[in-house]
N, C-alpha and C positions, 0 to 999 in steps of 0.2 A: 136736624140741620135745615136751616131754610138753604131758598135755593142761591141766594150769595153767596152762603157761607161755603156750600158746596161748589161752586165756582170760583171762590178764591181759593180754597186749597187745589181745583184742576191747576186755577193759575199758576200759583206756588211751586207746585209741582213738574211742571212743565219748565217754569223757567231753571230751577233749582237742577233740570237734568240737560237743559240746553246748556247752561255753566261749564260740566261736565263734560259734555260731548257726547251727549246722549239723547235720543229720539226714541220716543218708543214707538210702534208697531201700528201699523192703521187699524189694525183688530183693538188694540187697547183703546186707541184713540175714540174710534166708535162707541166703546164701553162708557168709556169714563164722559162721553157726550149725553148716554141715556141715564147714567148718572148725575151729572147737573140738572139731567129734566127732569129728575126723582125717579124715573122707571128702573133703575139698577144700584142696590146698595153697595155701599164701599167694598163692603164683603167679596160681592162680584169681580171686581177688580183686581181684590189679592187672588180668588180662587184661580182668574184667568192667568196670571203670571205663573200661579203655581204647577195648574195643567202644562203650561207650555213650558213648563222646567221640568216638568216629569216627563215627558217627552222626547227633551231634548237627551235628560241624562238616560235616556231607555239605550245611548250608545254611544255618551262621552260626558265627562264632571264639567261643565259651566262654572260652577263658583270657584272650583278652583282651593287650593290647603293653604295660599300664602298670598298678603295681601301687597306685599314689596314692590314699589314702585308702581302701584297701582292710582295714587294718589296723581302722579304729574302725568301719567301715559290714561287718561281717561277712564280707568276700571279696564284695559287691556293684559290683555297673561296670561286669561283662562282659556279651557283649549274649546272647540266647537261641538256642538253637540251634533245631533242627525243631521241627514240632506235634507235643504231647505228651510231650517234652521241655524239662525245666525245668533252665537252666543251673545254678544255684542247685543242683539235687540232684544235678546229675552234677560239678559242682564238688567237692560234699561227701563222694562215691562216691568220688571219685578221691583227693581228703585222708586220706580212711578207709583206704582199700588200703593208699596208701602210709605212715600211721602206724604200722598193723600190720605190715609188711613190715617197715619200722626196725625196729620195736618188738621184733621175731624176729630179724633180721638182724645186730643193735648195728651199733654205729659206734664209732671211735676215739675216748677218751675224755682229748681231749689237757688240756682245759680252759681251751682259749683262743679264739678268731676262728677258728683252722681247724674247733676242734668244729662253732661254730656256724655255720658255711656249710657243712658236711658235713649236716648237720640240715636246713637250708633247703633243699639242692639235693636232697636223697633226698626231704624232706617235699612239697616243693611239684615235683615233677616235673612236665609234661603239665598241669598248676595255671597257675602265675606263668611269663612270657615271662623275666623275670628272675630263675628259680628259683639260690640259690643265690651270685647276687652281692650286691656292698656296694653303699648306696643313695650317688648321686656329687650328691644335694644335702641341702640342709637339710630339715627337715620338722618342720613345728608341732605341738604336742602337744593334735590336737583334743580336743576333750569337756572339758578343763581350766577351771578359774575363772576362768583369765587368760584362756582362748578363748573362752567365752563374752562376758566382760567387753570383747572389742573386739579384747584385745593378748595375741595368740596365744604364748606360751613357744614355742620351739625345741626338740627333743632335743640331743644331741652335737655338737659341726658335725660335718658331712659328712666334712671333710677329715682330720679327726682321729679317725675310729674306728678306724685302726688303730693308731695311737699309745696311744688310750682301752682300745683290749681287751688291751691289752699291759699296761699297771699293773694292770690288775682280775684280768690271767694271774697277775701276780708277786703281786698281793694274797694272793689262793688258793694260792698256793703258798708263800706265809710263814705261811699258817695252814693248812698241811698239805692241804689241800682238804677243809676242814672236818672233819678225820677226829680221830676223839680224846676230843669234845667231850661234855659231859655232856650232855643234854636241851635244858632253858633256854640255855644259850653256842651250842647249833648252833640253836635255833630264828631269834635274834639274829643270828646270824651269815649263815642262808640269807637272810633276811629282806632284811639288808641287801646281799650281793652282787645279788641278785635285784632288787632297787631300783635298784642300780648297771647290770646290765645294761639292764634293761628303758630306762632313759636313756640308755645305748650306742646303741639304736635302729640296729642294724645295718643293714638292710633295708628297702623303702618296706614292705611288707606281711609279715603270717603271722610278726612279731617274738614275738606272745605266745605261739604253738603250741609254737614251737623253743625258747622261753625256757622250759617247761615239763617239756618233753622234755628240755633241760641239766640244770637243776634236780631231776629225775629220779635221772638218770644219776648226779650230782654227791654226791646224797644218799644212794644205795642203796652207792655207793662206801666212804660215810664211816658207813656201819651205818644208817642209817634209808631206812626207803619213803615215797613219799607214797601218800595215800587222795585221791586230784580226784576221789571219787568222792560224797563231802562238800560240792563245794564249790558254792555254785550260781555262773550267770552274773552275778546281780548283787552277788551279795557281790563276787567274780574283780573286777568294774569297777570298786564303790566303795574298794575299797583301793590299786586301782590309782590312779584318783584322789586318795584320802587322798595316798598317795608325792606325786605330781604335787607336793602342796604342801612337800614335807620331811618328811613323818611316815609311816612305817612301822610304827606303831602296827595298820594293818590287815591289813598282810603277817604281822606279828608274830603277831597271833591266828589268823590264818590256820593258817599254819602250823603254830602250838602244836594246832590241831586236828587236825590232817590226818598229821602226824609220828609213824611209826610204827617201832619198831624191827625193823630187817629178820630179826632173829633174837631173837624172844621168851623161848624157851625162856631161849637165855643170859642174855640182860639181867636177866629176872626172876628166874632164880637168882641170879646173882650179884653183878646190883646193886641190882635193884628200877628203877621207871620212869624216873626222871630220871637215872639214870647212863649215862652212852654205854660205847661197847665197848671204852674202853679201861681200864674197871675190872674 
């Protein structure tokens, strides 16, 4: 890895767990600093999460048997581990590691249900007891208008996510995997798959990490980067909320901000900003 490359996945990482509500630990912080300066492999980084999970659990479970309501409450539910030991941080350490380990490592970029459980199962490792699998019931779309109001909306059913991830593969695959696209048509375009997924609701928790990490992946593929480096937590919630009701109007500007061409020099020779790469 040069040392970019390893800095953007600290970056990545870092933002992907500020979303979240998560800070990892000044001991990680330090690490994963002599790791952008090459003096400590990514390795180091998982080991150190790991140490401090064995630790903790030497006299209480951290990750916790169930990941229910994990999702909207920040990775909150699991019980604390030793004094001086805040699960909560060692949760976050351990998120961190292994985003940056993805983040260097890549994963298969198939653009379907198996990406996204490749995603979950690397992402939430030594994290989620269910790192990795499909959630086998329904799950209400808390923080929503309808939830608050009494009468909670559903995501996907249960029984149908993998029927559901399967049109949304073939979707992406009839629009080439977004790749092509001038500016405005790909920002519309992620906008909406990403709506689309995020109501797939694969998994009881850690769906918006991986759905970010896809989205990622899915964009840099099709010529643009994202910047989450933009974006704050409460913008990330109110758009998501916006969607909840049918309008992606917040994804949309979202993204129109954060949408970067992965290869400047070209675009702006040759096309100028709103043209994608296939001009």
């Amino acid at each position: 890895m040069t040392p970019a490359e390893r800095a953007s996945a600290v970056a990545f990482a870092i933002r992907n767990c500020a979303l979240e509500g998560l800070a990892p630990s000044d001991g990680m912080m330090a690490l994963a600093a002599s790791h952008e300066a090459g003096h400590a492999g990514v390795d180091a980084l998982v080991d150190f999460a790991r140490n401090e999970r064995a630790e903790a659990d030497a006299t209480g479970d951290v990750a916790g048997s169930s990941a229910a309501g994990r999702e909207h409450a920040g990775g909150e539910g699991a019980a604390s581990g030793k004094a001086g030991i805040d699960a909560r941080t060692v949760r976050a350490d351990r998120v961190f590691a292994n985003t940056v380990a993805l983040a260097e490592h890549g994963w298969k970029g198939s653009g379907d249900l198996d990406e996204l459980v490749a995603i979950h199962a690397a992402l939430y490792d030594g994290v989620f007891a269910d790192a990795g699998r499909l959630r086998t019931e329904d799950a209400p779309r808390v923080g929503s208008s309808a939830h608050a109001a009494g009468t909670p909306m559903s995501f996907f059913p249960a029984q149908l996510i993998e029927t559901g991830a399967a049109n949304l593969s073939s979707q992406l695959a009839e629009q080439r995997n977004l790749k092509a696209l001038d500016r405005p048509d790909f920002v519309r375009a992620l906008a909406t798959i990403y709506d689309e997924l995020g109501y797939l609701h694969p998994f009881l928790g850690g769906n918006a990490s991986v759905l970010r990490m896809f989205a990622s992946r899915l964009s840099h593929f099709a010529g643009w980067d994202l910047d989450w480096g933009l974006v704050s937590r409460d913008e990330y919630r109110a758009a998501k909320q916006r969607a909840y009701a049918g309008d992606t109007a917040g994804f949309e500007a979202m993204f129109d901000r954060i949408v970067r061409p992965a290869n400047p020099s070209r675009v702006f020779l040759v096309a100028g900003w709103d043209q994608g790469p296939a001009h």
